[in-house]
C-alpha positions in Angstrom: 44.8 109.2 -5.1 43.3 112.5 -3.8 45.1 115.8 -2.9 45.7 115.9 0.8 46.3 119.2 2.4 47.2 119.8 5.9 49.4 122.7 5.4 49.2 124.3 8.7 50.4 127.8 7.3 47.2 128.6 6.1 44.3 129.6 7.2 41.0 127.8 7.5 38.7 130.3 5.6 41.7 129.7 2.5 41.4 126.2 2.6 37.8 126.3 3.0 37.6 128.2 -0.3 40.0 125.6 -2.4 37.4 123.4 -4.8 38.1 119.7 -3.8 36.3 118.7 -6.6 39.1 118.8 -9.3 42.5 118.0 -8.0 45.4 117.9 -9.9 47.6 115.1 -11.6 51.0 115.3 -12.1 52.7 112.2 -13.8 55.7 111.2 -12.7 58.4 108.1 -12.3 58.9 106.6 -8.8 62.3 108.0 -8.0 60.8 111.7 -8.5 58.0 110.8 -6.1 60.1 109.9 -3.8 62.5 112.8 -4.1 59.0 115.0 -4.3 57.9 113.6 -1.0 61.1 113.6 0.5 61.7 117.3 0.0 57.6 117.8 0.9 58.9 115.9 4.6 62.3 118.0 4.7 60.0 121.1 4.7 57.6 120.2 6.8 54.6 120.0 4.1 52.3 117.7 2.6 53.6 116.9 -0.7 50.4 118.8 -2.0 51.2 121.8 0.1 54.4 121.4 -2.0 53.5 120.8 -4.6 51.2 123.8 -4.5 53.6 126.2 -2.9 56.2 124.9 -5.5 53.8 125.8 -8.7 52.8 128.7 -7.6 56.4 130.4 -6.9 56.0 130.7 -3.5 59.5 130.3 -1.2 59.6 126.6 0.2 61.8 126.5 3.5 62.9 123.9 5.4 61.5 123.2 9.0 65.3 122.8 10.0 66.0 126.5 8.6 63.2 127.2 11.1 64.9 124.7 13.9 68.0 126.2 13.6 67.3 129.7 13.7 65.4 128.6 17.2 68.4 127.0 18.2 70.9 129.9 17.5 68.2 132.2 19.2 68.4 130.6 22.1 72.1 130.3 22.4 71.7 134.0 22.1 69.7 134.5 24.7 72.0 132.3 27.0 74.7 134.2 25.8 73.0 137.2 27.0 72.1 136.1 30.3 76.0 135.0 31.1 77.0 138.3 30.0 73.7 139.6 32.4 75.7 137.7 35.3 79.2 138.4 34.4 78.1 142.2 34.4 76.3 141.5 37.8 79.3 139.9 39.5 82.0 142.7 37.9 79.2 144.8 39.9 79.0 143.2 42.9 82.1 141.8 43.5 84.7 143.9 41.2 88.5 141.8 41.2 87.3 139.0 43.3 88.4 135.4 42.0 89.6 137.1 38.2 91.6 140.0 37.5 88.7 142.6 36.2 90.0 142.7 32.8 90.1 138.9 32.0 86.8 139.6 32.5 85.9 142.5 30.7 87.8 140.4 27.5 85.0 137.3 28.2 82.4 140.3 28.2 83.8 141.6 24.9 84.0 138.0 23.5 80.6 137.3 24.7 79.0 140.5 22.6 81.0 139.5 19.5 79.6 135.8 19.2 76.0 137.7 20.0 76.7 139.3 16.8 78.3 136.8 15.1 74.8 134.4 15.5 72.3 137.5 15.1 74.4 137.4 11.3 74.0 134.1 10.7 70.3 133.7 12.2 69.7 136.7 9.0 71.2 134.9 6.7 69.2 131.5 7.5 
């Protein structure tokens, strides 16, 4: 079977250079290709982009690392623009509907989850 390689992390001019001539074989029982070309999907790769990336040392992430940091990201940004309003109103309108402070505490709470998913958006 020959290599297939649609990694789309690289660049055309690096793939141009790769010599399809002489691809690889790796032997292996079924239940390792499918766990090969399940982690290969997992990450978002061809299994010879991950196989590659794999033999060559190179950090293999997972597309849902990359998801979930968008996700978190824009929780963050939501976050932000409820504080944005919050601010706005406590502006606008200071101890109308709420005592000032309960807001001020929801402003406070607001910036401490911000930081809270900037840490974990690091660490993923």
């Amino acid at each position: 079977m020959p290599a297939i390689d649609d990694d789309s992390t690289e660049t055309t001019a690096k793939r141009a250079s790769r010599d399809r001539q002489h691809p690889l074989k790796v032997v292996v029982s079924d239940s390792e290709r499918e766990r090969i070309e399940a982690r290969a999907k997992l990450a978002g790769l061809s299994v010879s982009a991950y196989l590659r990336a794999a033999g060559l040392g190179s950090p293999i992430r997972s597309v849902l690392d990359s998801a979930l940091v968008l996700d978190l990201a824009k929780v963050n940004a939501d976050q932000g623009r409820l504080g944005g309003l919050l601010k706005l109103w406590l502006v606008d309108r200071p101890g109308q509907g709420v005592p000032e402070i309960e807001v001020r505490r929801l402003l406070d709470r607001i910036g401490e989850l911000q930081g809270r998913l900037a840490e974990i958006a690091g660490r993923v």
